[in-house]
Phi, psi and omega in degrees: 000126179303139160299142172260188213200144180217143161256143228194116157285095164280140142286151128328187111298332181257006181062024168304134183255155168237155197233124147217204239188107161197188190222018175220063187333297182317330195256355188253346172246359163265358162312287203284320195283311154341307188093006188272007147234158200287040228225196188307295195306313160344303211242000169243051189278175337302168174249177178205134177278135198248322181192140183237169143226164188257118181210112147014267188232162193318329201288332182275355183278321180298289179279006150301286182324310189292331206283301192257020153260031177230012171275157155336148155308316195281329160283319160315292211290313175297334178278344175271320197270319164111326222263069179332315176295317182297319183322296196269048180215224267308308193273055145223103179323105168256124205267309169275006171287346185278322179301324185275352187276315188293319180281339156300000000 
């Protein structure tokens, strides 16, 4: 049976989220609670795992990762949360809040 590979949400201490990717969940968050790797998370302890998923394979777990560090706080948090619906109203570009943020 193949190992399986998780894409992994941590909170911060600064309630900052960090986004990865492994195929040894359990050793990959006492890493990060530890501080033993030199990263984002280092300097932000303690971390808390907030939401995982289960994927086949690295290539699909990687891309889940790059995919949802390039989401919003509000879509993490709704993908933390479960609220699928709010998820997907989050993921539709509202274009005049965009407009007023660029003219300002």
């Amino acid at each position: 049976m193949a190992r399986p590979f998780f894409t992994y949400i941590l909170r911060c201490s600064d309630r900052s989220y960090y986004v990865g990717h492994t195929d040894e969940l359990e050793r990959r968050l006492a890493e990060h609670e530890t501080g033993a790797t030199c990263g984002y998370t280092a300097a932000r302890r303690p971390v808390q795992l907030v939401w995982f998923q289960e994927f086949l394979t690295r290539e699909e777990a990687k891309a889940a990762e790059a995919q949802i560090k390039k989401w919003s706080r509000r879509k993490k948090e709704a993908l933390i949360e479960g609220r699928m619906e709010e998820l997907r109203a989050a993921a539709r570009k509202d274009w005049v809040s965009y407009r007023q943020r660029r003219a300002g």
